[in-house]
N, C-alpha and C positions, 0 to 999 in steps of 0.2 A: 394908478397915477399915470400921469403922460410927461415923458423927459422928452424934450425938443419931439420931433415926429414919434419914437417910439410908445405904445402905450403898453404897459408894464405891469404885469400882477401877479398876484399868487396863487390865484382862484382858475383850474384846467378849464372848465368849462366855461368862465370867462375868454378865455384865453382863445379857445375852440370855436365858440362862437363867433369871433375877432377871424380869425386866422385860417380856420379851418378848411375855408372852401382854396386857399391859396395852398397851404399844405397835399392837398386832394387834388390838386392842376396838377400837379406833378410829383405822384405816390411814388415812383422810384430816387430819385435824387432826396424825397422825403421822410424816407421810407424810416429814419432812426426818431425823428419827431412824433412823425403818425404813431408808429408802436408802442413809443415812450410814454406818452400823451394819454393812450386808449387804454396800456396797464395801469396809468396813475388814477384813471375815473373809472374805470372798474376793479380797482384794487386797495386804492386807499392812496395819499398825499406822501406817503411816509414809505412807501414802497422798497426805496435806495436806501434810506436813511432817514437818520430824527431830523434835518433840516428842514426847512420847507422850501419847496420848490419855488420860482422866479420864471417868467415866463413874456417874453417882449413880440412886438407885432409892430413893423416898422409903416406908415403908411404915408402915401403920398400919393394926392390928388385924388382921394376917394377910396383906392385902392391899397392893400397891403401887398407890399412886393419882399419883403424880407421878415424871417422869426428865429426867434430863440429862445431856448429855455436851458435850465441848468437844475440839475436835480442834488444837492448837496448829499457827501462830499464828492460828487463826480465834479466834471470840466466843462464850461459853457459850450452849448452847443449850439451853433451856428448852419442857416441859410447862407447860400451864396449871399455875399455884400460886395457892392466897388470898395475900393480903397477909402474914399473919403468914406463912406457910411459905416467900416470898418472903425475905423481914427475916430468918426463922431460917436460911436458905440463905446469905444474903449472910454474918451473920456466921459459920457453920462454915465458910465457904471462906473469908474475911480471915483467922481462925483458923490455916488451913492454912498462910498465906500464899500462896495464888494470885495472880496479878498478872492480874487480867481486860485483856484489850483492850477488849471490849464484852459485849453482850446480844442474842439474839433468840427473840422469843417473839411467843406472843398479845402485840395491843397493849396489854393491861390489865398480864399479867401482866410485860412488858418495863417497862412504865413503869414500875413498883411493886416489883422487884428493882434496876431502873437508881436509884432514887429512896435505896433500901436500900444497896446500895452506896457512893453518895456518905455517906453517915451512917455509914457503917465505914472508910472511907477516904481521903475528901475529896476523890475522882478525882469530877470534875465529867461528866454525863453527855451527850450531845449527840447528836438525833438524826440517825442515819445515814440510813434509809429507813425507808418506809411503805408496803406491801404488802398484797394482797388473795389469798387463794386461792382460786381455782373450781375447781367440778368439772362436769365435761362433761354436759350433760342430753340433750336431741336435738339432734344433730349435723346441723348446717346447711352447706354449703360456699359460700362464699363468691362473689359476681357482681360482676363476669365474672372468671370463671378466666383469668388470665396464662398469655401463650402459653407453652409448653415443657412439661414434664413431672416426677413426680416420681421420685426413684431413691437405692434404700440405699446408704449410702457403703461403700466398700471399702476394700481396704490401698494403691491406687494415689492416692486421696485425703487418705490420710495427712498430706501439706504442708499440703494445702488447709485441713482440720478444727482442726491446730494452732496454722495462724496465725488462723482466723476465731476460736477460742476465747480466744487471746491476746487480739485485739481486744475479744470479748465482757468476761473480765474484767474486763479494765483500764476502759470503755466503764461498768462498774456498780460499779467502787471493790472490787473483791473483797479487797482486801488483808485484812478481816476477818472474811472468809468460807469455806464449804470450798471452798478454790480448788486445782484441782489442776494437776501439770504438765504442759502441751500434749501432749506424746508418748505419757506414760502415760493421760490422760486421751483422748486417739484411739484409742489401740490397745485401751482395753477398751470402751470403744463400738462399733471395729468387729468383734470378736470376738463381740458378740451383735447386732450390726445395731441400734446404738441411735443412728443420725442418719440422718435422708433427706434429701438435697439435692433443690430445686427446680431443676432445670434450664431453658434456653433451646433452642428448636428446634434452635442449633446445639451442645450439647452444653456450656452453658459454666455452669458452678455458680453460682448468684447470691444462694440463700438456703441459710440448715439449720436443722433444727429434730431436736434429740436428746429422747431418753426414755430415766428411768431402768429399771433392769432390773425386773420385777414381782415385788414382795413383799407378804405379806397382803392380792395381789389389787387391788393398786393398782400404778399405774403416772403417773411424774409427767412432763409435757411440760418441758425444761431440758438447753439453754436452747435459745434460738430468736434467728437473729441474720441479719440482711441488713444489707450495707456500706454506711454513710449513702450513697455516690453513686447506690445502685441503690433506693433504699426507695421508699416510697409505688406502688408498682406493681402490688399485688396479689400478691409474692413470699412474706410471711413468711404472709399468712392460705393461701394455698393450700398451702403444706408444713406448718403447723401442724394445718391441716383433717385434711391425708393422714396425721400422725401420729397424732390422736386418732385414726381411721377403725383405724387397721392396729392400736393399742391393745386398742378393743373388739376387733376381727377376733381378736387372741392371747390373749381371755378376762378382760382385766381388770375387774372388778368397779366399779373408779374408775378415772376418768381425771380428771386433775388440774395445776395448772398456778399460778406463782405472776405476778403484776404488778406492777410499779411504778405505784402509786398516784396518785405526779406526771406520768403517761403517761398522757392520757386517749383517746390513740388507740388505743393497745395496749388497754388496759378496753376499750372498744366494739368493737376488731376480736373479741375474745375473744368478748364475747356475741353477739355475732352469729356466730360459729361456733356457737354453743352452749353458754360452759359460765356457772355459774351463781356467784353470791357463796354460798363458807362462812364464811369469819372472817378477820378482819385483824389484821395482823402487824407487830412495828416492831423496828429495828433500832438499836442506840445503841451510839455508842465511848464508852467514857473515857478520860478525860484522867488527868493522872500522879498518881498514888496516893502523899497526902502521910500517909496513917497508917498503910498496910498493916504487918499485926503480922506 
């Protein structure tokens, strides 16, 4: 269906065909669409959850300059919008009646749909998080290298990658995010070798750090998680290094990665591997929607 310019559907490949080549102008700022997008049409509709996915493509004068999609029960996610295209988004979706959980965008463009929202529904908005995206520029490895080694996870790791992702989760409040389920989210990581465990001299896993699969030549570090007992030891920068390394090594054009912005050690281990600030991002729930139409 098409609400004022936006044209709207459920169908990714509809959506990709619409969208696609504007998502692919610019793979880093896009980089959580492209991903999202390419595990839902190789992976199945229902990937996040039993909802069904919603997927918009704003266009004007031929062209599409703005997208979004929202994978139930995650939080709509948003291209850069101006204000008004924000405000006209907010209310063709009250319209719909969608019952948003939240928002994630640029932080301009997050605040200014979040802000729009509550003016269509009175669901009051509250910031979740506040992120940075880098992308890799020259790749620095981290000193001193933590003893052990690194190594791609296989199907014998399997336990191992669902409980540490369980923990990751939960660990970052995923509940409004695309959070998938441990088993399904292991076995299609290890089916393209998209986690390496740092290991210990004696074989014992202590860190991981996953990459998404490469699309539009980008390729994004997510997530990366060492168990509070073992951190601070030089675990997460030395597999996080080894994954940008093996990234370029398989031709990605970008290598990319997001932070928590209240984490100023993660920032600094990051640039010191090497990657660089693009643009920051926010994340916002709402609260319960007293006028949705």
């Amino acid at each position: 269906m098409t609400a004022g310019d936006w044209h709207i559907t459920e169908n990714v490949n509809q959506f990709l065909l619409h969208a696609g080549d504007f998502l692919r102008a610019h793979p880093a700022l896009h980089t959580v669409p492209l991903t999202v997008t390419d595990a839902l049409r190789r992976r199945g509709t229902h990937l996040y959850g039993e909802g069904t996915p919603v997927f918009g493509a704003l266009e004007r004068h031929g062209a599409v300059r703005a997208a979004f999609f929202r994978t139930p029960p995650g939080r709509l996610v948003l291209t850069a919008l101006t204000a008004p295209e924000a405000t006209a988004l907010a209310a063709q979706l009250a319209d719909r009646g969608d019952d948003l959980p939240g928002v994630k965008a640029e932080r301009d463009t997050a605040s200014t749909f979040a802000e729009a929202w509550k003016r269509q529904t009175g669901a009051a908005p509250e910031l979740h998080e506040r992120q940075r995206l880098y992308r890799l520029g020259e790749l620095t490895i981290p000193e001193p290298v933590p003893p052990g080694r690194p190594r791609v996870a296989v199907a014998t790791d399997r336990e191992q990658l669902m409980r540490w992702y369980a923990e990751f989760a939960e660990a970052v409040g995923g509940g409004g995010g695309a959070i998938r389920a441990p088993g399904e989210w292991a076995d299609a990581r290890i089916a393209y070798g998209g986690v390496t465990l740092w290991e210990t001299p004696d074989g014992t896993p202590v860190s991981m750090a996953g990459v998404t699969a490469k699309v539009a030549g980008q390729i994004r570090v997510a997530p990366v998680y060492t168990p509070a007992d073992l951190r601070a030891r030089g675990y997460a920068g030395a597999v996080t290094a080894e994954v940008s390394r093996a990234a370029r090594e398989a031709g990605a054009e970008e290598v990319l990665l997001f932070t928590d912005l209240a984490n100023p050690t993660s920032n600094a281990l990051y640039q010191r591997i090497g990657y660089r600030p693009v643009a920051d991002f926010a994340g916002y729930d709402f609260g319960h929607a007293t006028g949705l139409r």
